[in-house]
C-alpha positions in Angstrom: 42.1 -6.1 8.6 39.2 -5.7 11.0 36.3 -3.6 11.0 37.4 -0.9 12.9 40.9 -0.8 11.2 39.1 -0.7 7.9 36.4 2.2 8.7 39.4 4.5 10.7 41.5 4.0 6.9 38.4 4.5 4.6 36.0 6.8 7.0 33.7 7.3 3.6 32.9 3.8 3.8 30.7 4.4 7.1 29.0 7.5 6.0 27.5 5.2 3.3 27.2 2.4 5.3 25.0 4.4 7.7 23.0 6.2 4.4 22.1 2.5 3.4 21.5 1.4 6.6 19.1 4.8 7.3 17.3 3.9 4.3 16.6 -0.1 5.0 15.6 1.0 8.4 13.3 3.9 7.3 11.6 2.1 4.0 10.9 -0.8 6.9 9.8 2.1 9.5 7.3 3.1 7.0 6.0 -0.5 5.5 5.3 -1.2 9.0 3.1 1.6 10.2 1.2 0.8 6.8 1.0 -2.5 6.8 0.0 -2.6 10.9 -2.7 0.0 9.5 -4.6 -2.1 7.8 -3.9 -5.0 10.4 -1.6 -7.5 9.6 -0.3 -7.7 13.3 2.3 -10.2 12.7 3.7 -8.7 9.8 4.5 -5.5 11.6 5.7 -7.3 14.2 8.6 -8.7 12.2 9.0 -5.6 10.2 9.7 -3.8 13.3 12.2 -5.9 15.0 14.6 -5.3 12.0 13.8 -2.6 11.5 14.6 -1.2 15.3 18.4 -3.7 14.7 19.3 -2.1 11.9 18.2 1.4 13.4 20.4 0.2 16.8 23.5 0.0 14.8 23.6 2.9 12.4 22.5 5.1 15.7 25.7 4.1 17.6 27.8 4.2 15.0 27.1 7.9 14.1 27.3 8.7 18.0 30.3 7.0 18.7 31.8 9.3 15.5 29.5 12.5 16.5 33.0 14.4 15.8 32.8 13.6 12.0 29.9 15.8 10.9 29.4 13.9 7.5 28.1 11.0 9.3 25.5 13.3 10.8 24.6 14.6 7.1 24.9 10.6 6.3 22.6 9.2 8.6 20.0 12.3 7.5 19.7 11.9 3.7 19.5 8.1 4.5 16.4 9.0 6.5 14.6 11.4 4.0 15.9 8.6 1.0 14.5 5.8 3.4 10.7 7.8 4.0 10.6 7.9 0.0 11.9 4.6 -0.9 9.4 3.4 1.7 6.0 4.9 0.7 6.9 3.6 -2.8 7.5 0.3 -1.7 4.5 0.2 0.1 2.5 1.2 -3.1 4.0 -1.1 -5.4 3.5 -4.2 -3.0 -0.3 -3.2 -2.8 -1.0 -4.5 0.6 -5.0 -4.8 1.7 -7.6 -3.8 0.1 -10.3 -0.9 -1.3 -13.5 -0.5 -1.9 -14.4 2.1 -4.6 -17.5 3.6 -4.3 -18.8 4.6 -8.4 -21.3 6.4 -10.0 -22.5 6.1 -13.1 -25.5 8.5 -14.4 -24.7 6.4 -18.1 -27.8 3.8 -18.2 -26.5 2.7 -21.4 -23.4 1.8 -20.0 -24.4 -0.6 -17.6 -21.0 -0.9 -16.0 -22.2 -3.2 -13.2 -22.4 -6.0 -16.2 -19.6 -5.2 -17.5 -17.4 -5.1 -14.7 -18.9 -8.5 -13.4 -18.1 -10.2 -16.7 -14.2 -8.5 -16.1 -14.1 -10.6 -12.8 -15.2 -8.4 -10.7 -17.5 -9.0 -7.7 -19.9 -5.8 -7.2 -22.8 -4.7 -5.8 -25.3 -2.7 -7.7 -27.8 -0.2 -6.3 -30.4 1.8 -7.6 -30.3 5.4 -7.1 -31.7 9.1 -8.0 -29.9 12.5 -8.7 -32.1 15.3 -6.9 -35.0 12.9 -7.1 -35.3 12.6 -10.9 -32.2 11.3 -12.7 -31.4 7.3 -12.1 -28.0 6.6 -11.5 -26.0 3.3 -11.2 -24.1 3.0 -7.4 -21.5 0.4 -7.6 -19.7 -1.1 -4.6 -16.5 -3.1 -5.3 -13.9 -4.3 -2.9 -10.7 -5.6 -4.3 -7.3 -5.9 -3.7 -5.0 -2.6 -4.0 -2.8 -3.5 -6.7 -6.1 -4.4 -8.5 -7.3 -1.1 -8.1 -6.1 1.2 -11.1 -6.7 -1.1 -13.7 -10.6 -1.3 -12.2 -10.6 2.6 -12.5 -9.1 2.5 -15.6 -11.5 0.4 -16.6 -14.9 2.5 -15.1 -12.5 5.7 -16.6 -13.1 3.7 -20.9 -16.6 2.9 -20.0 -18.4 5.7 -18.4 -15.9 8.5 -18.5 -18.7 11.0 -17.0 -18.3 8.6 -13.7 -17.9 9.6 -10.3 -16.0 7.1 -7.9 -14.0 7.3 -4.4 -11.6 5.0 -3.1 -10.8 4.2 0.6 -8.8 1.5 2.3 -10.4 -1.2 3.6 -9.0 -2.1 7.1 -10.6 -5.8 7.4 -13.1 -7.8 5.7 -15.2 -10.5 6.8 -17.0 -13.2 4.4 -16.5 -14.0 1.0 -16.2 -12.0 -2.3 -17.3 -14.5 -4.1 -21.3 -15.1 -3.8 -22.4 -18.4 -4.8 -24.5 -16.1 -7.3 -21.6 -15.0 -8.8 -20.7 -19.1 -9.4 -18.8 -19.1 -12.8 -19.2 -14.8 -13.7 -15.1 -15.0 -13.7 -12.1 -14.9 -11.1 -13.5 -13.8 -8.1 -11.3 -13.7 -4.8 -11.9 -15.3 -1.9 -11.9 -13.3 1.5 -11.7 -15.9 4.1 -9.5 -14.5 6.3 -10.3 -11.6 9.2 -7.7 -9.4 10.8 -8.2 -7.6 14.0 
């Protein structure tokens, strides 16, 4: 039995041929535009050529059956599946990095010291609230998956603290310091991407 034989006898099996399809193509669609956003080139690259093979077949498959509408309905669901599937995906695989930006009006909580002996690589400055209060401004970069458990972390030590989080689209130099030298696991950043 060959594949046309098999899809004129069991027309369902297309429709969710083409909903799979819709949503491999779409989940890639949207790992790629992330991933190229923070600038892994290469990876978007290759990302996008399957993406745009599998997106070539589903395509003429539902034209070449426009006369069956619940290919139509297939190929959209698979779509709005594929834009969810794929913003999830992206989020679980973490890709890049952040910097979170924290402050900390706590002086007893010193959560520059205890972040560094966590691991983490920050920088401390010193800082004033309207001119009289001393606050604690922390800068940590680190990867994405990384990041909940660091806010979790600021969250148990210094609940009262204020932090923002942005994506970091490249990073140049180390996050290790050689004064960091044995304060824990510290990442190396020796790549660049452009």
């Amino acid at each position: 039995m060959t594949l046309a034989t098999l899809i004129d006898t069991y027309p369902a099996l297309l429709a969710v041929a083409i909903f799979f399809a819709r949503i491999v193509d779409v989940s890639f669609g949207t790992v790629r535009i992330l991933v190229g956003f923070r600038g892994y080139r290469l990876l978007a690259a290759l990302i996008g050529f399957c993406e745009a093979a599998i997106w070539v077949v589903a395509a003429s498959k539902v034209i070449g059956h426009l006369d069956n509408w619940y290919l139509v309905i297939a190929y959209a669901a698979g779509y709005a599946t594929g834009n969810f599937v794929g913003i999830t995906l992206e989020k679980r695989l973490g890709v890049g990095r952040e910097l979170a930006r924290i402050i900390s009006y706590c002086s007893a909580c010193n959560l520059a010291e205890a972040l560094t002996k966590r691991g983490y690589s920050v920088v401390e400055l010193a800082g004033r609230h309207r001119g009289d209060a001393p606050v604690q401004v922390l800068y940590v970069v680190d990867k994405r998956r990384r990041m909940p458990e660091l806010l979790r972390l600021v969250h148990e030590l210094d609940p009262a603290a204020i932090y923002t989080v942005t994506d970091v689209k490249s990073c140049h130099g180390e996050d290790e310091h050689p004064l960091d030298a044995g304060a824990g696991q510290g990442m190396a950043l020796r790549f660049k991407r452009k």
